[in-house]
RODO-2510 file (C-alpha; in nm, 4 decimals, decimal comma):
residues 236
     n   res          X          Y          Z
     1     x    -2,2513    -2,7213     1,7464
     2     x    -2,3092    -3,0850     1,8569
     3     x    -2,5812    -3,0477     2,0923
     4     x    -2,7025    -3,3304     2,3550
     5     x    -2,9294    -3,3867     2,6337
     6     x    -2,6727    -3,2416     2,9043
     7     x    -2,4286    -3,0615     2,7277
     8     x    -2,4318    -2,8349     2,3594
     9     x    -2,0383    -2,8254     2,2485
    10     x    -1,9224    -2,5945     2,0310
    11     x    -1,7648    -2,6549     1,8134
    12     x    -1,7701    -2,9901     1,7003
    13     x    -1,4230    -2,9779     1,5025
    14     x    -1,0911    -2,8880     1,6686
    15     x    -0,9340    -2,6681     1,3990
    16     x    -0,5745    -2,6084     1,4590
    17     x    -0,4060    -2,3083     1,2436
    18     x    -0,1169    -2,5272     1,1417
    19     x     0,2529    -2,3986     1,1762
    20     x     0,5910    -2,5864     1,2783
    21     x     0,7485    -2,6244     1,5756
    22     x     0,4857    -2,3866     1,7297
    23     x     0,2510    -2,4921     1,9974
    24     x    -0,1110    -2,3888     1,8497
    25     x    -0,4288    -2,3400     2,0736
    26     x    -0,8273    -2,3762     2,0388
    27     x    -1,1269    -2,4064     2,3008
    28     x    -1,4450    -2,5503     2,2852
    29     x    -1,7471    -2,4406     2,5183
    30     x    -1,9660    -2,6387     2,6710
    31     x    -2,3082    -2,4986     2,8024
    32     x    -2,4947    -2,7400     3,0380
    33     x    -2,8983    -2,7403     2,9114
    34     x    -3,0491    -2,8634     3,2619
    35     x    -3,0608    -2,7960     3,6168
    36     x    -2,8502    -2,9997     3,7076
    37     x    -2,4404    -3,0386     3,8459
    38     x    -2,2795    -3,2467     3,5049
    39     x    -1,9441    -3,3527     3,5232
    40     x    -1,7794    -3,3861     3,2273
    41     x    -1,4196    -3,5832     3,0830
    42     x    -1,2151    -3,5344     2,7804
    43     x    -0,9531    -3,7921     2,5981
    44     x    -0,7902    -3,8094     2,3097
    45     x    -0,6312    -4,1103     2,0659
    46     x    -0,2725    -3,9043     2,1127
    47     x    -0,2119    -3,7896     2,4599
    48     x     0,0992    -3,6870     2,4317
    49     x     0,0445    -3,4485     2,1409
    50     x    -0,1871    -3,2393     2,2917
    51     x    -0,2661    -3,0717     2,6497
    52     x    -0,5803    -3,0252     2,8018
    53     x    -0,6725    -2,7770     3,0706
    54     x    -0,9477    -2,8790     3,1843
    55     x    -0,9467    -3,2258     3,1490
    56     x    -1,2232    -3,3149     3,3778
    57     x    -1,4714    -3,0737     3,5678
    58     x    -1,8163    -2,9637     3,6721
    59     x    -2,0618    -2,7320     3,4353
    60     x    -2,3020    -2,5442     3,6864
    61     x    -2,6745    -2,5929     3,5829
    62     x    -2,7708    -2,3347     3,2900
    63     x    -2,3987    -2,2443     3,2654
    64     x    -2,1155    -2,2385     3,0284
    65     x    -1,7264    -2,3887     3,0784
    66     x    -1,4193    -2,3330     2,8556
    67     x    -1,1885    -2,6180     2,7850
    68     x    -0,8050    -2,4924     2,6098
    69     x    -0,7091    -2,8074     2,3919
    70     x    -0,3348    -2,6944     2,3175
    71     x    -0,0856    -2,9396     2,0441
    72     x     0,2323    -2,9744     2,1283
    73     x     0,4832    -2,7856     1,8965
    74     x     0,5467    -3,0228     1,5907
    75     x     0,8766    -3,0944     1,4188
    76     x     0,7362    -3,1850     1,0930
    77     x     0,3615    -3,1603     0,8693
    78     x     0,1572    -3,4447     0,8165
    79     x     0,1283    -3,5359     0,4836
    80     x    -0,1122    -3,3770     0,2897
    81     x    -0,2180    -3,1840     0,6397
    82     x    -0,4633    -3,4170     0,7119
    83     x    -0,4872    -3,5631     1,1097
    84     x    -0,6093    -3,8784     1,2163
    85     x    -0,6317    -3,7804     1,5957
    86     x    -0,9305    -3,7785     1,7661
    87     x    -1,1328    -3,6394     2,1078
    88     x    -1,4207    -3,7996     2,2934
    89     x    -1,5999    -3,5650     2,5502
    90     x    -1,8332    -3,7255     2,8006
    91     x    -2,0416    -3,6037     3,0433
    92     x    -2,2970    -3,7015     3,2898
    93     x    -2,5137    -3,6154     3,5860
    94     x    -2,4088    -3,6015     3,9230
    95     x    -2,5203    -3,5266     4,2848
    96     x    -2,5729    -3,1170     4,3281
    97     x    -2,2936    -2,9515     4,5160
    98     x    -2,0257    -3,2042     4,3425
    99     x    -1,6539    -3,0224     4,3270
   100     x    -1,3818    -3,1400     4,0767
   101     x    -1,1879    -3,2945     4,3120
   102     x    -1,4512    -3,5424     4,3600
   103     x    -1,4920    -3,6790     4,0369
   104     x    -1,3663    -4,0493     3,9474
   105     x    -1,3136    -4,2035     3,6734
   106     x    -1,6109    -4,4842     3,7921
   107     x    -1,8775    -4,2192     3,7123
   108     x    -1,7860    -4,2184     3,3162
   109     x    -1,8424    -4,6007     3,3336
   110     x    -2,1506    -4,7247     3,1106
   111     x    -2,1337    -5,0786     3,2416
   112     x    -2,1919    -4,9476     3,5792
   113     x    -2,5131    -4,8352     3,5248
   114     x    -2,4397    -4,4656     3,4721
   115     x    -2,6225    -4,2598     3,1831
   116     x    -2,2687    -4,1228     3,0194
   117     x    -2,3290    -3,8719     2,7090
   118     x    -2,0339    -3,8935     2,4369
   119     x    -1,9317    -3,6822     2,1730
   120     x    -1,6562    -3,7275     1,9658
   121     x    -1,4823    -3,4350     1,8176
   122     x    -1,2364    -3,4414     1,5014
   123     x    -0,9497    -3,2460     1,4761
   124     x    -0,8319    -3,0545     1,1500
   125     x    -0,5497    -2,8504     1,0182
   126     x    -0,6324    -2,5124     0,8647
   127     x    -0,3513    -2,2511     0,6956
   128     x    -0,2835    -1,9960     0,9362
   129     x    -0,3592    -1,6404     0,8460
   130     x    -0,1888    -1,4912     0,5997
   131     x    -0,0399    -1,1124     0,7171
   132     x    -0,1719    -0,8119     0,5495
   133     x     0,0772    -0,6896     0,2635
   134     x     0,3190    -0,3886     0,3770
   135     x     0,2393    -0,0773     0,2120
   136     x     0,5452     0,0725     0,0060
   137     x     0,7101     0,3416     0,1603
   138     x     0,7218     0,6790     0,0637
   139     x     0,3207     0,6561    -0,0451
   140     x    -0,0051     0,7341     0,1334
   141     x    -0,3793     0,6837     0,1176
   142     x    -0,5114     0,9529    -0,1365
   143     x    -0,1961     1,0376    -0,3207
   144     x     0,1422     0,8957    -0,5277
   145     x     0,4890     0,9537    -0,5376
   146     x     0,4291     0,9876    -0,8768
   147     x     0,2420     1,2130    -1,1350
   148     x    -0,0554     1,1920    -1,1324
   149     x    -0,2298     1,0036    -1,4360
   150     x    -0,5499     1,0991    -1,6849
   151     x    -0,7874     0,8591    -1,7478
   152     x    -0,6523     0,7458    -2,0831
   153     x    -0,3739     0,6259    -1,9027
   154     x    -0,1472     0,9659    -1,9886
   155     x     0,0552     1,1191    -1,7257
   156     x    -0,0296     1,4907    -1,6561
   157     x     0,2769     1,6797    -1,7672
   158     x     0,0912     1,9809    -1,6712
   159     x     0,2731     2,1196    -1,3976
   160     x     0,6368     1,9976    -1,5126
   161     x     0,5818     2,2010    -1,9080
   162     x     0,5008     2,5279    -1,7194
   163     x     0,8181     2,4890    -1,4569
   164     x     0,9733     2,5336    -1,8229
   165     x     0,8201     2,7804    -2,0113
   166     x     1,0155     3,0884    -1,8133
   167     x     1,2872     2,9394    -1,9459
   168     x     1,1942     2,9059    -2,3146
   169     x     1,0536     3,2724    -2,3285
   170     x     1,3770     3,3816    -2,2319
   171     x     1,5957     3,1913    -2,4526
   172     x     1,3704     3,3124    -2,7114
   173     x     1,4360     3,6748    -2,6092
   174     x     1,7851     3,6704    -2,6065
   175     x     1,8223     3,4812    -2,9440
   176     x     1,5628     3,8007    -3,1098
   177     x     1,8138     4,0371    -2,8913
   178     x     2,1014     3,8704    -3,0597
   179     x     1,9674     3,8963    -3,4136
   180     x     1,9324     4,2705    -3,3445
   181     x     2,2566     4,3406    -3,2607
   182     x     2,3950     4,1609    -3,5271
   183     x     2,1625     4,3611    -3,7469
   184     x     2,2422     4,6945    -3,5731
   185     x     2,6092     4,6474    -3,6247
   186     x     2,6062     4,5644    -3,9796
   187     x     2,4089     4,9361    -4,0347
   188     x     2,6194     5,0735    -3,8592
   189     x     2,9135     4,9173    -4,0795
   190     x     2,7384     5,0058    -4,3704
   191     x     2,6910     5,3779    -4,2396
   192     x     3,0521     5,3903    -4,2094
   193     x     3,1446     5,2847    -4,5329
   194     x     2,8887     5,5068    -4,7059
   195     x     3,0041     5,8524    -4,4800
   196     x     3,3310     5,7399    -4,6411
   197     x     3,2414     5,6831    -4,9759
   198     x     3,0209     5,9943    -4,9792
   199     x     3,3077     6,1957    -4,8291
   200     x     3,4911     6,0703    -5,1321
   201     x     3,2580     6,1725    -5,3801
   202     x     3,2124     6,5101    -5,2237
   203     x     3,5524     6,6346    -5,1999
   204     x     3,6001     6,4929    -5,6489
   205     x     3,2645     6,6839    -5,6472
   206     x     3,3679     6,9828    -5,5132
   207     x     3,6662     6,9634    -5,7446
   208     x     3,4504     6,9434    -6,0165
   209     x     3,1678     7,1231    -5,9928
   210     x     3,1801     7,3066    -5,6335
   211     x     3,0379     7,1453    -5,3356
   212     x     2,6079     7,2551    -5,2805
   213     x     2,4917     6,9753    -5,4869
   214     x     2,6984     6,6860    -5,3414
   215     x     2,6257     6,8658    -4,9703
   216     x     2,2716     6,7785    -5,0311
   217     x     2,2659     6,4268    -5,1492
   218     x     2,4508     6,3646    -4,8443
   219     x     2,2191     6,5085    -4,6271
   220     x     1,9489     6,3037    -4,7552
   221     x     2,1256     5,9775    -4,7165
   222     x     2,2409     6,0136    -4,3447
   223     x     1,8326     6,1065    -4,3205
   224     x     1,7636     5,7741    -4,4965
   225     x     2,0475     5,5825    -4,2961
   226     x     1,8930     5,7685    -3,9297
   227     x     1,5150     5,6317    -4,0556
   228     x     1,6739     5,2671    -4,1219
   229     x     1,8665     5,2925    -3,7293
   230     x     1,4961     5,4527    -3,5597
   231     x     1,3149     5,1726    -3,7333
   232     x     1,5117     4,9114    -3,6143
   233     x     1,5843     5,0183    -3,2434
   234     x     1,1586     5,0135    -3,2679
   235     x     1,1658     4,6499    -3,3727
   236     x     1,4182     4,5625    -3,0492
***
Protein backbone atom coordinates (compact mmCIF):
# COMPACT_ATOMS: atom_id res chain seq x y z
CA UNK A 1 0.00 0.00 0.00
CA UNK A 2 1.64 3.32 -1.03
CA UNK A 3 -0.05 5.68 1.13
CA UNK A 4 -0.01 9.70 0.69
CA UNK A 5 -1.45 12.76 2.01
CA UNK A 6 -4.71 12.52 -0.30
CA UNK A 7 -4.86 9.23 -1.51
CA UNK A 8 -3.61 5.40 0.06
CA UNK A 9 -3.29 3.04 -3.28
CA UNK A 10 -3.33 -0.33 -3.06
CA UNK A 11 -1.49 -1.96 -4.30
CA UNK A 12 1.57 -0.46 -5.28
CA UNK A 13 2.56 -3.20 -8.02
CA UNK A 14 0.36 -4.06 -11.02
CA UNK A 15 0.74 -7.86 -11.12
CA UNK A 16 -0.51 -9.30 -14.28
CA UNK A 17 -1.08 -13.33 -14.29
CA UNK A 18 0.80 -13.70 -17.54
CA UNK A 19 -0.73 -15.81 -20.48
CA UNK A 20 -0.64 -15.28 -24.45
CA UNK A 21 -2.78 -13.76 -26.59
CA UNK A 22 -5.19 -13.27 -23.61
CA UNK A 23 -6.22 -9.93 -22.37
CA UNK A 24 -5.39 -10.10 -18.42
CA UNK A 25 -7.02 -7.71 -15.77
CA UNK A 26 -6.07 -6.10 -12.22
CA UNK A 27 -7.48 -3.02 -10.10
CA UNK A 28 -6.05 -0.90 -7.72
CA UNK A 29 -8.16 1.09 -5.01
CA UNK A 30 -7.75 4.24 -4.04
CA UNK A 31 -9.26 5.54 -0.66
CA UNK A 32 -9.21 9.37 -0.31
CA UNK A 33 -7.81 10.18 3.60
CA UNK A 34 -9.43 13.84 3.85
CA UNK A 35 -12.50 15.72 3.53
CA UNK A 36 -12.08 16.79 0.69
CA UNK A 37 -13.32 16.29 -3.44
CA UNK A 38 -9.59 14.82 -5.03
CA UNK A 39 -9.41 14.29 -8.51
CA UNK A 40 -7.18 11.95 -9.57
CA UNK A 41 -5.22 10.87 -13.29
CA UNK A 42 -3.52 7.79 -14.40
CA UNK A 43 -0.76 7.26 -17.39
CA UNK A 44 1.31 4.87 -18.39
CA UNK A 45 4.93 4.64 -20.49
CA UNK A 46 2.81 2.16 -23.07
CA UNK A 47 -0.59 3.39 -23.86
CA UNK A 48 -1.41 1.29 -26.25
CA UNK A 49 -0.76 -1.92 -24.32
CA UNK A 50 -2.99 -1.39 -21.72
CA UNK A 51 -6.67 0.12 -21.06
CA UNK A 52 -7.75 2.05 -18.32
CA UNK A 53 -11.28 2.52 -17.07
CA UNK A 54 -11.14 5.02 -15.16
CA UNK A 55 -8.60 7.06 -16.39
CA UNK A 56 -9.40 10.22 -14.64
CA UNK A 57 -12.12 10.85 -11.85
CA UNK A 58 -13.23 12.18 -8.51
CA UNK A 59 -12.71 10.13 -4.97
CA UNK A 60 -15.54 11.47 -2.56
CA UNK A 61 -14.03 12.62 0.84
CA UNK A 62 -13.44 9.44 3.23
CA UNK A 63 -14.28 7.20 0.23
CA UNK A 64 -12.87 4.51 -1.87
CA UNK A 65 -12.70 4.25 -6.06
CA UNK A 66 -11.76 1.23 -8.23
CA UNK A 67 -9.62 1.72 -11.25
CA UNK A 68 -9.57 -1.77 -13.93
CA UNK A 69 -5.99 -1.48 -15.56
CA UNK A 70 -6.60 -4.20 -18.40
CA UNK A 71 -3.24 -5.35 -21.06
CA UNK A 72 -4.00 -5.86 -24.24
CA UNK A 73 -3.80 -9.58 -25.38
CA UNK A 74 -0.04 -10.24 -26.26
CA UNK A 75 1.34 -12.20 -29.20
CA UNK A 76 4.52 -13.13 -27.64
CA UNK A 77 6.45 -13.22 -23.72
CA UNK A 78 8.94 -10.88 -22.82
CA UNK A 79 12.05 -12.30 -22.26
CA UNK A 80 12.72 -13.62 -19.12
CA UNK A 81 8.97 -12.21 -18.10
CA UNK A 82 10.24 -9.24 -16.87
CA UNK A 83 8.27 -5.64 -17.95
CA UNK A 84 9.70 -2.40 -18.22
CA UNK A 85 6.25 -0.53 -18.37
CA UNK A 86 5.31 1.75 -15.97
CA UNK A 87 2.08 3.84 -14.26
CA UNK A 88 2.09 7.23 -12.59
CA UNK A 89 -1.17 8.06 -10.58
CA UNK A 90 -1.71 11.65 -9.53
CA UNK A 91 -4.08 13.25 -7.64
CA UNK A 92 -4.98 16.49 -6.15
CA UNK A 93 -7.50 18.69 -4.42
CA UNK A 94 -10.22 20.34 -5.96
CA UNK A 95 -13.28 22.61 -5.36
CA UNK A 96 -16.24 20.42 -3.44
CA UNK A 97 -19.04 19.42 -5.72
CA UNK A 98 -16.39 18.89 -8.77
CA UNK A 99 -17.90 16.11 -11.44
CA UNK A 100 -15.57 14.18 -13.88
CA UNK A 101 -16.52 15.93 -16.66
CA UNK A 102 -14.95 18.91 -15.28
CA UNK A 103 -11.60 17.90 -14.80
CA UNK A 104 -8.64 19.25 -17.15
CA UNK A 105 -5.64 18.29 -17.68
CA UNK A 106 -4.34 22.08 -16.24
CA UNK A 107 -5.19 20.90 -12.69
CA UNK A 108 -2.35 17.99 -12.76
CA UNK A 109 0.10 20.84 -13.70
CA UNK A 110 2.93 21.45 -10.94
CA UNK A 111 4.26 24.54 -12.65
CA UNK A 112 0.95 26.08 -12.28
CA UNK A 113 0.98 26.29 -8.84
CA UNK A 114 -1.14 23.23 -8.03
CA UNK A 115 -0.14 20.77 -5.06
CA UNK A 116 -0.22 17.40 -7.46
CA UNK A 117 0.50 14.01 -5.39
CA UNK A 118 2.33 11.23 -7.64
CA UNK A 119 2.79 7.74 -7.28
CA UNK A 120 4.32 5.61 -9.56
CA UNK A 121 3.30 2.05 -9.78
CA UNK A 122 5.41 -0.92 -11.43
CA UNK A 123 3.99 -3.52 -13.27
CA UNK A 124 5.02 -7.33 -13.01
CA UNK A 125 4.33 -10.64 -14.57
CA UNK A 126 3.34 -13.51 -12.27
CA UNK A 127 2.56 -17.43 -13.53
CA UNK A 128 -0.98 -17.83 -13.66
CA UNK A 129 -2.57 -20.43 -11.48
CA UNK A 130 -1.91 -23.67 -12.01
CA UNK A 131 -5.45 -26.00 -12.18
CA UNK A 132 -6.03 -28.51 -9.55
CA UNK A 133 -4.99 -32.14 -10.81
CA UNK A 134 -8.09 -34.35 -12.11
CA UNK A 135 -8.82 -37.13 -9.92
CA UNK A 136 -8.62 -40.66 -11.75
CA UNK A 137 -11.73 -42.09 -12.54
CA UNK A 138 -13.25 -44.97 -11.21
CA UNK A 139 -11.83 -43.91 -7.45
CA UNK A 140 -13.30 -41.97 -4.53
CA UNK A 141 -12.43 -40.24 -1.29
CA UNK A 142 -12.16 -43.10 1.39
CA UNK A 143 -11.71 -46.10 -0.81
CA UNK A 144 -9.62 -47.85 -4.02
CA UNK A 145 -10.32 -49.68 -6.94
CA UNK A 146 -7.95 -51.84 -5.62
CA UNK A 147 -7.30 -54.22 -2.60
CA UNK A 148 -6.84 -52.87 0.02
CA UNK A 149 -3.15 -52.88 1.49
CA UNK A 150 -1.56 -53.82 5.22
CA UNK A 151 0.76 -51.70 6.61
CA UNK A 152 3.85 -53.65 5.60
CA UNK A 153 2.98 -52.82 2.28
CA UNK A 154 1.12 -56.51 1.64
CA UNK A 155 -2.07 -56.64 -0.13
CA UNK A 156 -4.94 -58.29 1.89
CA UNK A 157 -5.71 -61.46 0.02
CA UNK A 158 -8.19 -62.08 2.64
CA UNK A 159 -11.35 -61.96 0.98
CA UNK A 160 -10.11 -63.36 -2.56
CA UNK A 161 -8.44 -67.00 -0.55
CA UNK A 162 -11.90 -67.61 1.04
CA UNK A 163 -13.96 -66.95 -2.49
CA UNK A 164 -11.71 -70.21 -3.04
CA UNK A 165 -11.76 -72.41 -0.37
CA UNK A 166 -15.48 -73.95 -1.38
CA UNK A 167 -13.82 -74.91 -4.15
CA UNK A 168 -10.75 -76.68 -2.73
CA UNK A 169 -12.90 -78.60 -0.07
CA UNK A 170 -14.71 -80.00 -2.78
CA UNK A 171 -12.06 -81.04 -5.06
CA UNK A 172 -10.68 -82.59 -2.07
CA UNK A 173 -13.90 -84.57 -1.52
CA UNK A 174 -14.29 -85.92 -4.71
CA UNK A 175 -10.57 -87.00 -5.11
CA UNK A 176 -11.15 -89.11 -1.25
CA UNK A 177 -14.61 -90.27 -3.07
CA UNK A 178 -12.59 -91.41 -5.99
CA UNK A 179 -9.98 -93.31 -4.00
CA UNK A 180 -12.91 -95.17 -2.42
CA UNK A 181 -14.37 -96.40 -5.27
CA UNK A 182 -11.36 -97.48 -6.69
CA UNK A 183 -10.78 -99.27 -3.42
CA UNK A 184 -14.36 -100.66 -3.23
CA UNK A 185 -14.08 -102.15 -6.65
CA UNK A 186 -10.89 -103.87 -6.25
CA UNK A 187 -12.70 -105.86 -2.98
CA UNK A 188 -15.15 -106.48 -4.71
CA UNK A 189 -12.82 -108.05 -7.55
CA UNK A 190 -11.04 -109.79 -5.08
CA UNK A 191 -14.41 -111.20 -3.51
CA UNK A 192 -15.12 -112.54 -6.80
CA UNK A 193 -12.13 -114.29 -7.42
CA UNK A 194 -12.01 -115.83 -3.94
CA UNK A 195 -16.10 -117.10 -4.14
CA UNK A 196 -14.53 -118.71 -7.22
CA UNK A 197 -11.56 -120.12 -5.99
CA UNK A 198 -13.34 -121.30 -2.82
CA UNK A 199 -16.11 -122.81 -4.96
CA UNK A 200 -13.23 -124.66 -6.52
CA UNK A 201 -11.80 -125.98 -3.55
CA UNK A 202 -15.13 -127.01 -2.18
CA UNK A 203 -16.52 -129.04 -4.86
CA UNK A 204 -12.30 -131.18 -4.96
CA UNK A 205 -13.18 -131.07 -1.21
CA UNK A 206 -16.27 -132.58 -1.29
CA UNK A 207 -14.76 -135.13 -3.64
CA UNK A 208 -12.36 -135.88 -1.23
CA UNK A 209 -13.39 -135.77 1.96
CA UNK A 210 -17.29 -134.72 1.85
CA UNK A 211 -18.28 -131.19 1.97
CA UNK A 212 -18.93 -129.83 6.19
CA UNK A 213 -15.42 -128.85 6.60
CA UNK A 214 -14.83 -126.85 3.37
CA UNK A 215 -18.69 -125.36 3.99
CA UNK A 216 -17.26 -123.76 7.00
CA UNK A 217 -14.06 -122.19 5.97
CA UNK A 218 -16.13 -120.57 3.48
CA UNK A 219 -18.43 -119.19 5.71
CA UNK A 220 -15.82 -117.59 7.65
CA UNK A 221 -14.16 -115.91 4.76
CA UNK A 222 -17.30 -114.23 3.14
CA UNK A 223 -17.63 -113.05 7.15
CA UNK A 224 -14.05 -111.72 6.88
CA UNK A 225 -14.60 -110.32 3.21
CA UNK A 226 -18.38 -108.57 4.60
CA UNK A 227 -16.11 -106.97 7.77
CA UNK A 228 -13.40 -105.64 5.10
CA UNK A 229 -16.70 -104.07 2.70
CA UNK A 230 -18.60 -102.54 6.34
CA UNK A 231 -15.26 -101.09 7.28
CA UNK A 232 -14.65 -99.41 4.29
CA UNK A 233 -18.19 -98.03 3.32
CA UNK A 234 -17.50 -96.44 7.22
CA UNK A 235 -14.33 -94.76 6.01
CA UNK A 236 -16.45 -93.13 2.77
Amino acid sequence: MSTGELLSIEPIELKFPFELRKQISCSLQLSNKTDNYVAFKVKTTNPKKYCVRPNTGIVLPRSTCDVIVTMQAQKEAPLDMQCKDKFLLQSVKVNDGVTVKEITPEMFNKESGHMVEECKLRVLYVSPPQPPSPVPEGSEEGSSPRGSVSENGNADLATSTKAFEPQDKSAEARSLISKLTDEKNKVIQQNNRLRQELELLGREGQKNRGGSGVSFMIVILVGLIGLILGYLMKKK
